[in-house]
C-alpha positions as CSV (number, residue, x, y, z in Angstrom):
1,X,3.0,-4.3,28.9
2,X,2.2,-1.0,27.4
3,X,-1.4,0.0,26.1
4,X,0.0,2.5,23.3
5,X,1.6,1.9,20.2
6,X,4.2,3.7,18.4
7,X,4.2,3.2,14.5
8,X,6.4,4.5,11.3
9,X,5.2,5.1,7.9
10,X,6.3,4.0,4.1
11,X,5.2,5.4,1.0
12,X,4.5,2.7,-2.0
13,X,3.0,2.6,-5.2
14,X,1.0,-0.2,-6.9
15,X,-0.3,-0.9,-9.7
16,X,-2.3,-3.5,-11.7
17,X,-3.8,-4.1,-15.1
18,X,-7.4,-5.4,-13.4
19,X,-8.0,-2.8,-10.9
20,X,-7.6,-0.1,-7.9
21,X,-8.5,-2.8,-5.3
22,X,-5.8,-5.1,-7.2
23,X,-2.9,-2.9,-7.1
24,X,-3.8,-1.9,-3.4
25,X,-3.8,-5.5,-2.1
26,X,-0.7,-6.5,-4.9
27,X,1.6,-3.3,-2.4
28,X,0.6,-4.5,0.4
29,X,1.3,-8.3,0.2
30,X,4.6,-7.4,-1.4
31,X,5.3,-4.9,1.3
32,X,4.2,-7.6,3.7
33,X,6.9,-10.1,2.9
34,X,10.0,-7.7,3.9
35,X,8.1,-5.4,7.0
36,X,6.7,-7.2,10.0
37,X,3.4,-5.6,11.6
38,X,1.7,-3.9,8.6
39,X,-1.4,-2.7,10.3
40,X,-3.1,-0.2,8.2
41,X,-3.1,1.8,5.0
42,X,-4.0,4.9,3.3
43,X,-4.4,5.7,-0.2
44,X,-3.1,9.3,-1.2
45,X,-2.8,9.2,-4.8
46,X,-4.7,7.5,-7.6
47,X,-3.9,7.8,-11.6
48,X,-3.4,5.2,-14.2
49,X,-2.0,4.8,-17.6
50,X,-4.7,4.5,-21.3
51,X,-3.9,3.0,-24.6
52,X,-6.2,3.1,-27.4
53,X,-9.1,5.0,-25.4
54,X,-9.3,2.1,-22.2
55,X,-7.7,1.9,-18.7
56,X,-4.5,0.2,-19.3
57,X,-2.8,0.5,-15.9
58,X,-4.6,1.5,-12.5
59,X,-1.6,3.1,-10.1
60,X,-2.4,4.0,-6.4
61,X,0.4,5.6,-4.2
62,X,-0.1,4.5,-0.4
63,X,1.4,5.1,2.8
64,X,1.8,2.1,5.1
65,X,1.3,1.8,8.8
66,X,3.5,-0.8,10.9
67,X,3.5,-1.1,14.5
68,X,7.1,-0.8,16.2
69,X,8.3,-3.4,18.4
70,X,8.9,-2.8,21.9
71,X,11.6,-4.5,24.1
């Protein structure tokens, strides 16, 4: 058994009508039901969308950590 991991990155983007948070956690369960392992994020890019002088749309883009499996 090895103590060291080896891990691959994707880049996603979420978004949400509520919030930051929501559009994080919305990409990550969605990313979660097709890629095994998903052990970490980070959030590289954060805009969002206004109508009518309010927040309309939060959008975060992310990059996704998930552990390899080894044999």
């Amino acid at each position: 058994m090895s103590n060291s991991h080896v891990y691959k990155k994707v880049e996603l983007a979420g978004s949400s009508t509520k919030s930051i948070e929501d559009a994080i956690e919305g990409a990550i369960a969605e990313c979660s039901k097709s890629i095994k392992n998903v052990e970490w994020f980070e959030v590289v890019e954060t805009r969002g969308h206004v109508t009518d002088g309010k927040v309309a749309h939060y959008q975060v883009v992310l990059k996704v950590g998930f552990r390899i499996e080894s044999n």
